[in-house]
C-alpha positions as a Python dict, from the first residue, in 0.01 Angstrom:
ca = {
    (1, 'X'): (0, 0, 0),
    (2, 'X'): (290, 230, 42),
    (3, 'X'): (453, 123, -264),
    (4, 'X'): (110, 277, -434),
    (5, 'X'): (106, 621, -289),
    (6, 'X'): (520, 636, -292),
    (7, 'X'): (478, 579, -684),
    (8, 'X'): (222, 800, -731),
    (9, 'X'): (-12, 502, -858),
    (10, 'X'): (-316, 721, -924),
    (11, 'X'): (-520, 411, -1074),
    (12, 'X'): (-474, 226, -753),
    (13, 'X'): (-591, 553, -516),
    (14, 'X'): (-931, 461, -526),
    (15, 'X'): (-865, 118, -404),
    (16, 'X'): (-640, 234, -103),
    (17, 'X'): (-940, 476, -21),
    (18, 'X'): (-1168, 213, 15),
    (19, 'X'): (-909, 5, 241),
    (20, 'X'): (-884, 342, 477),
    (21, 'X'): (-1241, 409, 500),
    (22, 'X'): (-1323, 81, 631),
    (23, 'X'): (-1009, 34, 849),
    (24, 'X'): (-1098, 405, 996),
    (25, 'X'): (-1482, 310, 1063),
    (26, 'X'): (-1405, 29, 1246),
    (27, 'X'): (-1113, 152, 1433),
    (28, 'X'): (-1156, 524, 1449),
    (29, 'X'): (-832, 569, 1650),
    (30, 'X'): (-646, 511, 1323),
    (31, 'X'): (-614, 880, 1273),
    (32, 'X'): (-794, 1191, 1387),
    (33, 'X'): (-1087, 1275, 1147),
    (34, 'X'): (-913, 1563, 996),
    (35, 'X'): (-626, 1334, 919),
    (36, 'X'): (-910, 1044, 794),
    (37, 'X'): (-1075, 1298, 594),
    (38, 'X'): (-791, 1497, 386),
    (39, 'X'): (-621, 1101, 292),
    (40, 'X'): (-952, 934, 186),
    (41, 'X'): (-1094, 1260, 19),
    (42, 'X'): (-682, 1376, -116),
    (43, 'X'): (-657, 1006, -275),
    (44, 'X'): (-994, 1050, -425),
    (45, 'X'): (-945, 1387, -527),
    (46, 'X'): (-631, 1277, -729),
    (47, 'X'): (-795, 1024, -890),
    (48, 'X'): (-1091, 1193, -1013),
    (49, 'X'): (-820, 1496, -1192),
    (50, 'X'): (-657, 1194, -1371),
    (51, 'X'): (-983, 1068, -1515),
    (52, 'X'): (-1048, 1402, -1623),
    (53, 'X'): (-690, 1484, -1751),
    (54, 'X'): (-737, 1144, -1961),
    (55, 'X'): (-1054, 1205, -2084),
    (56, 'X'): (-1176, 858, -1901),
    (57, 'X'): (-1518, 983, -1807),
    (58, 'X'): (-1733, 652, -1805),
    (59, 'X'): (-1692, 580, -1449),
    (60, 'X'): (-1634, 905, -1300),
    (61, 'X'): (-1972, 939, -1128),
    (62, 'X'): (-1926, 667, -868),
    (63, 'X'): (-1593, 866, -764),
    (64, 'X'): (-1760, 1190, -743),
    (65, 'X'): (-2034, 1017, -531),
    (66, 'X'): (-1822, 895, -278),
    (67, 'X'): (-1647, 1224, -239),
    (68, 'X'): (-2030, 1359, -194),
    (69, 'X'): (-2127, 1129, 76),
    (70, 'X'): (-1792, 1120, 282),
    (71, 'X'): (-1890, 1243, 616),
    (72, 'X'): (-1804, 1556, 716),
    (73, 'X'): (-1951, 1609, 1089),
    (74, 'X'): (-1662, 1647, 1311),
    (75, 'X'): (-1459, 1392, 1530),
    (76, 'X'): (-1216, 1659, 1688),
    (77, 'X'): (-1252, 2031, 1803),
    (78, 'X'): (-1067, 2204, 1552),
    (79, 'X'): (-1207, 2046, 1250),
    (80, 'X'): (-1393, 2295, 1084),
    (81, 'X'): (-1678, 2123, 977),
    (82, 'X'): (-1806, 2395, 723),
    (83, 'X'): (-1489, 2446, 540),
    (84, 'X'): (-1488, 2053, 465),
    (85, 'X'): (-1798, 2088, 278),
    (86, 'X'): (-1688, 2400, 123),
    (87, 'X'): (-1364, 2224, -3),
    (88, 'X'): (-1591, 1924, -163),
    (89, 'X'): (-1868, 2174, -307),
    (90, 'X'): (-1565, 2358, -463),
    (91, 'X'): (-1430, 2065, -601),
    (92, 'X'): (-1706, 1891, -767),
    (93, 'X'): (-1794, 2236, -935),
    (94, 'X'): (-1472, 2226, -1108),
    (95, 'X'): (-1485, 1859, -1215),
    (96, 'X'): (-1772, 1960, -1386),
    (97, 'X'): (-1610, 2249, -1563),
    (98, 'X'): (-1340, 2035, -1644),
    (99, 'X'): (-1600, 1784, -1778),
    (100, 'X'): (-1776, 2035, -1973),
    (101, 'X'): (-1524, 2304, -2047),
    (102, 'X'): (-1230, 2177, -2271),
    (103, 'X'): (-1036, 2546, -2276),
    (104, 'X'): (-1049, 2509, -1917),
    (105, 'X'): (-1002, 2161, -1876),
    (106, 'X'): (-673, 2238, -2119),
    (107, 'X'): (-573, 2579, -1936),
    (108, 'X'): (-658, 2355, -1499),
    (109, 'X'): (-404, 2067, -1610),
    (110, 'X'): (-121, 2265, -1772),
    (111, 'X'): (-124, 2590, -1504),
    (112, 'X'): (-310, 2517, -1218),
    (113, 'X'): (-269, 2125, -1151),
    (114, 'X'): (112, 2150, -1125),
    (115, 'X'): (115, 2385, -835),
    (116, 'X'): (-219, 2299, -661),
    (117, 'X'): (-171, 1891, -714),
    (118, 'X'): (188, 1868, -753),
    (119, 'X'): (433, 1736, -534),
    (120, 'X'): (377, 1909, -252),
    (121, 'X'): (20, 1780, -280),
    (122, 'X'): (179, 1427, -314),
    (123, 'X'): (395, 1464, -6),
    (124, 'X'): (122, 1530, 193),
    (125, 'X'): (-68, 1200, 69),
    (126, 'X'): (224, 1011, 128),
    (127, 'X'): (265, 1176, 506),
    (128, 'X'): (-117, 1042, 550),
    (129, 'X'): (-53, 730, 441),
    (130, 'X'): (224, 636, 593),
    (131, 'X'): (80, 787, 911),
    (132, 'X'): (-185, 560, 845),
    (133, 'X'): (18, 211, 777),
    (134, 'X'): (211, 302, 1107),
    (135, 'X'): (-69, 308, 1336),
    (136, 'X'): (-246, 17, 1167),
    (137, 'X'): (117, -177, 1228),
    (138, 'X'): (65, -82, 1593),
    (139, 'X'): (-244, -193, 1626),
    (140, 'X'): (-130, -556, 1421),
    (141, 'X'): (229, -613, 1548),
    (142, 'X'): (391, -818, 1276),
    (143, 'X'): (640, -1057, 1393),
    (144, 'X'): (932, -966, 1092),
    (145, 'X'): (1016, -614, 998),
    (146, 'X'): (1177, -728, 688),
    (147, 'X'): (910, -921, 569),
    (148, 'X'): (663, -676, 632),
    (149, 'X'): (800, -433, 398),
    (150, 'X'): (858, -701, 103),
    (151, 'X'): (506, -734, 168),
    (152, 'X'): (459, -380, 97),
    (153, 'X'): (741, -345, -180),
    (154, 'X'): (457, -584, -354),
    (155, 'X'): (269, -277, -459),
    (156, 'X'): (-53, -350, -667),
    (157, 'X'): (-80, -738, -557),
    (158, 'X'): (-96, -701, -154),
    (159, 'X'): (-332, -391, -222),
    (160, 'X'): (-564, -622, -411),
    (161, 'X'): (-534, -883, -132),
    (162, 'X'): (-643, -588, 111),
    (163, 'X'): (-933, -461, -74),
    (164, 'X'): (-1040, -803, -182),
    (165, 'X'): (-1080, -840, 207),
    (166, 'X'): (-1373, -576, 185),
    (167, 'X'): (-1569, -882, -29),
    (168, 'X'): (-1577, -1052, 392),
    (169, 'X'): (-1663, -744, 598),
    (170, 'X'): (-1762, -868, 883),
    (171, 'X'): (-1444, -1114, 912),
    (172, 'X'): (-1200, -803, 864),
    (173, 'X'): (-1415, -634, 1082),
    (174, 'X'): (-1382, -864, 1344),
    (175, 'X'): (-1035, -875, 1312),
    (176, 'X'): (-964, -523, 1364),
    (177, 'X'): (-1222, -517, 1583),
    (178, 'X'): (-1033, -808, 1831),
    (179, 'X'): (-654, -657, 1789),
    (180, 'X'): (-855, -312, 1881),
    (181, 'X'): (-960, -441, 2235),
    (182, 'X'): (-640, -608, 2251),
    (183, 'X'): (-503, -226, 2324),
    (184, 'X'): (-226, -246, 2128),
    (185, 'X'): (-314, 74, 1963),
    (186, 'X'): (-310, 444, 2168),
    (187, 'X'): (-656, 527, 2188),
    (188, 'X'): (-597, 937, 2165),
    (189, 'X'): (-578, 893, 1814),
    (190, 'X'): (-257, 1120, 1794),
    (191, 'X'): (-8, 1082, 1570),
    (192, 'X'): (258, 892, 1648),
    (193, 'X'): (551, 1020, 1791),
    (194, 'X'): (802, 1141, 1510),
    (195, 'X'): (1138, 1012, 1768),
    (196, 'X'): (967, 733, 1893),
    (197, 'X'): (1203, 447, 1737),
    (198, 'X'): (1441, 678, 1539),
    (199, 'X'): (1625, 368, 1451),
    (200, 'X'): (1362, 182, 1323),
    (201, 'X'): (1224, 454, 1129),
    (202, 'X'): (1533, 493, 949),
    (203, 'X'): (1554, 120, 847),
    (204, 'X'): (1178, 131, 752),
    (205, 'X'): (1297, 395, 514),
    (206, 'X'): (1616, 184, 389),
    (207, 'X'): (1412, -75, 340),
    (208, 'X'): (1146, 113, 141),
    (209, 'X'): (1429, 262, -44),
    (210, 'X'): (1363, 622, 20),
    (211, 'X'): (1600, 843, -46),
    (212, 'X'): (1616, 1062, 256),
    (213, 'X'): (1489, 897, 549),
    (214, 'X'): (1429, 1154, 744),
    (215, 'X'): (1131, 1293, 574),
    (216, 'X'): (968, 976, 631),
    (217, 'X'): (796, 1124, 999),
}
């Protein structure tokens, strides 16, 4: 799953969304709701602007209802509930410009996409996600770092294996559910600390092969 948002795999964003919306409704401690809601609605977000940018419209209307019907009542005091719904309104009225405009859809993806959905847009996904991974790793302690992230380095094929999990709700529920009340998981829902296990975050990072491990936290 990292492997997807470290690449930038936009066609696989909408699976990984799916995987952190159900992983965050059953165990809510995952990440505060601001956190839940800029990764599920950022990965969706991306994906929708590449179906545009590509022209692949046919199946664009079941992304654009998901962003519609993400929740957007607050779980923590300083999420502002009414700029969340300002944000989505804003962004399904320029889908649809982009949709039905093709001077703007032309003049969004070669002025405004590069600075707005960049890198620094990616960087922030990939701070969610990872974020994300780390507390779902503390709430399922794996027994082998090292296998762990082969497992991860697998890209596309474990991601499949974790969404294809969704087709047995209740069992992946349950699972969660059980390692949940095992309380292996801080139940403040803060991030995790960024010196924690300096060590192991640095061979987390070797492992994943980035390049500078200490923008990993």
């Amino acid at each position: 799953m990292w492997q997807v948002a470290q690449r930038g795999d936009i066609m696989g964003y909408g699976k990984l969304e799916e995987f952190v919306t159900f992983a965050t409704e059953t165990v809510p401690e995952l990440l505060s709701f601001r956190q839940r809601t800029q990764l599920m609605l950022g990965l969706r977000a991306k994906l929708v602007l590449e179906l545009c940018r590509t022209e692949q419209t046919a199946g664009l209307q079941s992304h654009l209802d998901r962003i519609h019907a993400a929740r957007s009542h607050p779980g923590d005091p300083d999420f502002c509930c009414a700029e969340a719904e300002a944000s989505k309104s804003n962004f399904l009225a320029l889908v649809q410009t982009l949709i039905q405009d093709p001077v703007e859809r032309e003049h969004f993806f070669q002025e405004v996409f590069p600075v707005d959905y960049g890198p620094k847009y990616d960087s922030a996904l990939q701070g969610l996600m990872w974020e994300f991974l780390s507390r779902l790793e503390q709430l399922l302690p794996v027994p082998d770092l090292k296998q762990t992230v082969s497992w991860l380095n697998a890209g596309p094929s474990v991601l499949e294996e974790c969404v294809n999990s969704l087709s047995q709700p209740l069992q992946l529920k349950t699972l969660l559910q059980h390692h949940r009340e095992l309380g292996y998981l801080d139940t403040n829902g803060k991030p995790l600390k960024k010196n924690k296990n300096p060590e192991l975050v640095k061979e987390v990072c070797k492992l994943l092969h980035l390049n500078d491990s200490r923008k990993c936290f």
